[in-house]
N, C-alpha and C positions, 0 to 999 in steps of 0.2 A: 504494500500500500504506500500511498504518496500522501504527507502534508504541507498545503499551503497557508501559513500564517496570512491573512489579508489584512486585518485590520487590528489596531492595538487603544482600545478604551481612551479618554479623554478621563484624566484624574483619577486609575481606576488600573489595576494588572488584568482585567479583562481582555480577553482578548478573541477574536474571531477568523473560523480558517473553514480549511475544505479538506476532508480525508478524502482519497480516492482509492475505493477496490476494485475489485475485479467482478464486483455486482453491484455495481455501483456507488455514487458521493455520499456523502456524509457531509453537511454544512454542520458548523458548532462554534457555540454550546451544544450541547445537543444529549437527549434523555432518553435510554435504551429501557424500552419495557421489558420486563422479565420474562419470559416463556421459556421456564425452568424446566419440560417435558419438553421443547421445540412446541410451546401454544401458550401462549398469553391466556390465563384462565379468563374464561364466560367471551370472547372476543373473536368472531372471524378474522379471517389475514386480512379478507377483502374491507372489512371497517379499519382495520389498521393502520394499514395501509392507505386508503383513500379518501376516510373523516377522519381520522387522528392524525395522519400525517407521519406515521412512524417513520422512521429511512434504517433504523437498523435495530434487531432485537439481542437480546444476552439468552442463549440457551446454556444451561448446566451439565457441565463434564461426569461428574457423580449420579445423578440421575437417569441422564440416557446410558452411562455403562452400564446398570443396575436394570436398566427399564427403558426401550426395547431390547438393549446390547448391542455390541459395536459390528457382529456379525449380522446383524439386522441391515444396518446404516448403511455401512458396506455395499450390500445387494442392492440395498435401493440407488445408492450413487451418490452420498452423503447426505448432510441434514437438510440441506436446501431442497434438493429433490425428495426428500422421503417427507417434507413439511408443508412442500410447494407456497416454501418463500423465497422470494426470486432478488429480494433483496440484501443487503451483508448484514451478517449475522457474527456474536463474541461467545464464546463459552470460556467461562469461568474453568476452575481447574480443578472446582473437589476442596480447595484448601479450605475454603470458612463452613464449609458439609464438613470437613475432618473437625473443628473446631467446634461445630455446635453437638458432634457425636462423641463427646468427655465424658460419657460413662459408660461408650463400648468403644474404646479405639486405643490403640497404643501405639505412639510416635516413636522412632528408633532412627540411627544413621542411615539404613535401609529406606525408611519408608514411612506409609502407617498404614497399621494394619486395622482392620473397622469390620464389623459386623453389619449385614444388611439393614435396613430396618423396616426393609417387603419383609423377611423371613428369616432373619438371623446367617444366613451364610457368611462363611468367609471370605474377604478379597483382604489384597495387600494393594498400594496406590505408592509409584514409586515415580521421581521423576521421569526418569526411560519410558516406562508403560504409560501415563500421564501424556506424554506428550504423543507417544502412538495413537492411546486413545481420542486423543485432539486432533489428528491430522485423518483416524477412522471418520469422527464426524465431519470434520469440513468443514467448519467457521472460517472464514475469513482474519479473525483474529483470536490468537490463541495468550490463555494466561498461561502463567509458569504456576508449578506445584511451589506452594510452601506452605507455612502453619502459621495461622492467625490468632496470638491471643490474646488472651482477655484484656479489656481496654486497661482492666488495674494491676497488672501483673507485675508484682516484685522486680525492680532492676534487674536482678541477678538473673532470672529468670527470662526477661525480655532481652537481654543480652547473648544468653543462650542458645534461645529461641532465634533470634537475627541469624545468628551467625548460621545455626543452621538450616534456614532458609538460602542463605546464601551459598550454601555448599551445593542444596539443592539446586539451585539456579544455574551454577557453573555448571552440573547434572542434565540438565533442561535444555541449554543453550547448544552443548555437545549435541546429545541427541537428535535437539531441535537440525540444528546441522547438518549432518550423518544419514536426514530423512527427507524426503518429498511430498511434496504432495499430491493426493489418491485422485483429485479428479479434473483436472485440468486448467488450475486458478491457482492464486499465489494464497499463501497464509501469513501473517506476522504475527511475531510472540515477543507479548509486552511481559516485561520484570516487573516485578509487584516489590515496591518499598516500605518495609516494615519499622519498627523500633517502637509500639505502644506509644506513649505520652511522652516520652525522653527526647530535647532534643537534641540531644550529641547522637543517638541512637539513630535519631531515623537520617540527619546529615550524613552517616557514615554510612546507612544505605543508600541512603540518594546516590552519595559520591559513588560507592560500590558498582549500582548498576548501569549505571552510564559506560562504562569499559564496552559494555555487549552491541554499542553501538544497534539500537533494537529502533522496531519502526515508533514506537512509543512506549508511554510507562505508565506505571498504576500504582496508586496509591492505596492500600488495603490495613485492613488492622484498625482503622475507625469508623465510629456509629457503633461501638461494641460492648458499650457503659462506662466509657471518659465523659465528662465535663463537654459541651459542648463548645466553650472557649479553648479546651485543649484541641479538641482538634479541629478548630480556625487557626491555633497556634503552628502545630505542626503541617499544615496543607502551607503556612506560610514559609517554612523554614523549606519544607522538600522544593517548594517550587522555586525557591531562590536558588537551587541548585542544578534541578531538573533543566536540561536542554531546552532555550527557550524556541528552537526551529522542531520540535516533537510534539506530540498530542498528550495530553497529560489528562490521565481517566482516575476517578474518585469512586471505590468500589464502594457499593453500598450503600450511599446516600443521598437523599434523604428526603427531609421534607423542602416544599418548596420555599423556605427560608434558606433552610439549608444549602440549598441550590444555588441559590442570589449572590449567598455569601462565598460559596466557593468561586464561581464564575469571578467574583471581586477581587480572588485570589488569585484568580490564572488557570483554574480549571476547565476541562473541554469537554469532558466527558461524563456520563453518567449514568447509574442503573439503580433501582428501588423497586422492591415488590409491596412499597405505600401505595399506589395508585389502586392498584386492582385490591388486594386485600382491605385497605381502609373503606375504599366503594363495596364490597360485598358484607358488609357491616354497616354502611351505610351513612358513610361519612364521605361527604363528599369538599372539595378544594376547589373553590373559585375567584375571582379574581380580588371579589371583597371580602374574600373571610372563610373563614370554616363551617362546613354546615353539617350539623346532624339531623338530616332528613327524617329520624324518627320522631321529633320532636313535635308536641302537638300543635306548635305554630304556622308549620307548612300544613296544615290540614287544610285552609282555604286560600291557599298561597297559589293564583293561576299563571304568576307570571313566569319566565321563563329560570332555568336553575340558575345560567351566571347569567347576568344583564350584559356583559362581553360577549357574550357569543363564541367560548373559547370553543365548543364541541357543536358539530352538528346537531346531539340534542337537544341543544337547547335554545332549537328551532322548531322543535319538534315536540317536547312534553316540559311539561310544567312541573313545578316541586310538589304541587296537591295530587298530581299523578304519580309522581316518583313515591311522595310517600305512601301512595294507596299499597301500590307493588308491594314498599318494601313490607310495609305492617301484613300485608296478606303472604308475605313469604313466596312469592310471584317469583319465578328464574329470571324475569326478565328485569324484575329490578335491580337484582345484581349484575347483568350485563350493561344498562343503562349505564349506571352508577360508574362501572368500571370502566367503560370508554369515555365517559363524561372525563374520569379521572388525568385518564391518561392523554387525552387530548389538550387538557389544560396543563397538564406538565409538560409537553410539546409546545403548545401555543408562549406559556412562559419563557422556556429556552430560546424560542422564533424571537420575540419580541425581545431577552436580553439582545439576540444577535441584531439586531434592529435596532436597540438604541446607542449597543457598541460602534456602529458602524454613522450611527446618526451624531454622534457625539454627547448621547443626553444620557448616556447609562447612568452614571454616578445619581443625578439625580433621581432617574425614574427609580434607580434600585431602592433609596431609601424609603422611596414611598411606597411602595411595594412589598417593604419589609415589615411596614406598620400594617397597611392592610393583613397581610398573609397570616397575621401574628392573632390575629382577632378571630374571636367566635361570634359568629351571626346566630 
């Protein structure tokens, strides 16, 4: 893949570009729905893609090895074709599935080893196999194995933890090397920069993975129970070292606050399964505030969900109608809900990139920050 930096914020490390694969751009900022099976729960490709606006999704490494398996993918001609999404697609690597399985898994110089949790089976997840596994499926961009943990983890411990992520990674890179790719398109594998809340820790990964010379990098290991200032702190420290002509992805977060403020930092990229999950609960994000659709205020509420117009539905159904769905446990109010969701997290990404390039970020983001912050 190719990045072009095009434009650099006005008052603001902001910044805006164009990834290009081999299934197409990517414009960013820009916010990877999660379709952690290769499908965005309750959502067609075809609304994804053509009222959401999606341009690229994150499917899970862990999951499709487990469910359908890699000799499945394989047959079909990788995940694109066996999902029939025609546009680029990221899978993750298993490391923060290794990290949320702490009371069946055991990390070693090898590997780690984990227990199914379809059926208790055993597998072992090793750099080498990791990235077979990633180049079976066929993402366009591929993570590196490592171990993500806990946002509070003892120095000693997170220091431990780096380094042997970084063993892995030299593990990953070889590999990555030494292999091709299965269907006739390029792949890149982005290094994930660890060190928890330390900033000597995560500086000395930053510096670390830069040597790999890689099409981009990743930020991983927060949103995982730090302090929300700690990790604005550390998104600030890696990006001041991070290669300012690369794409710079922030695993796992977050909300659309969250969002504002990384873009603020110099972030490009990004994935969260807040969209669809918070909408099938019934909590939806618009452009004035947070809404909990169960509440009995939307009962005679006919106007439209956001007064923006972030989502085609909300051209189409009303909050008094959403919350009929959701109170009567309707499937389709959780599909509603969850395209609603994810199209406003698109629409907001669209719109940073749009006042990045217009010169007016710094301020629209403050104000955006207040809104987002509020409960309607």
């Amino acid at each position: 893949m190719d990045f072009e930096l095009q434009y650099q914020a006005t008052g603001s490390k902001a910044r805006a570009g164009r990834i290009t694969t081999d299934h197409g751009a990517i414009l960013t900022p820009i916010f990877m729905p999660v379709g952690t099976a290769a499908s965005v729960k309750g959502i067609f490709h075809r609304d994804l893609a053509d009222e959401a606006g999606a341009q690229i999704i994150l499917a899970n490494t862990y999951h499709l090895y487990l469910r359908p398996g890699t000799d499945v993918l394989e047959r079909a001609g990788g995940v694109h074709r066996f999902s029939s999404w025609e546009r680029p697609m990221l899978t993750d690597s298993g490391g923060f599935q290794v990290f949320s399985l702490a009371g069946c898994r055991k990390l070693g110089e090898e590997g780690c080893r984990f227990s199914s949790h379809i059926d208790g089976s055993k597998h072992l997840f090793t750099p080498e196999n990791v990235m077979d596994t990633e180049r079976k499926i066929g993402a366009d961009i591929m993570m590196a194995f490592d171990e993500c943990p806990p946002g509070d983890s003892p120095r000693d411990y997170a220091a431990r933890s780096l380094e042997l992520t970084h063993r892995w990674l030299e593990r990953c890179f070889e590999r990555f090397e030494r292999t091709s790719p299965l269907y006739g398109y390029r792949q890149s594998l982005f290094p994930i920069v660890q060190g928890c809340t330390y900033p000597d820790l995560r500086a000395r990964s930053a510096e670390f993975v830069q040597q790999f010379g890689a099409d981009g990098y990743a930020i991983g290991g927060l949103a995982v129970g730090e302090p929300t200032e700690a990790m604005y702190e550390m998104i600030e420290v890696v990006n001041a070292i991070l290669p300012r002509e690369k794409p710079r992805y922030l695993m796992g977060v977050g909300t659309p606050v969250n969002i504002l403020e990384a873009i603020d930092r110099g972030v490009d990229m990004f994935d969260c399964v807040m969209p669809t999950r918070n909408g099938r609960n019934g909590m939806l994000f618009t452009s004035e505030g947070t809404i909990n659709i169960r509440n009995l205020k939307w009962r005679d509420d006919f106007s439209p969900i956001d007064p923006a117009g972030t989502a085609f539905v909300d051209r189409v159904y009303t909050k008094a109608y959403l919350r009929h769905l959701t109170i009567a446990g309707e499937m389709m109010a959780a599909q509603i809900a969850s395209l609603h969701n994810i199209a406003f997290y698109l629409w907001l990404v669209g719109e940073a990139r749009r006042r990045i390039i217009d010169g007016s970020f710094a301020g629209w983001k403050e104000e955006m920050v207040r809104k987002l912050s509020r409960r309607l």
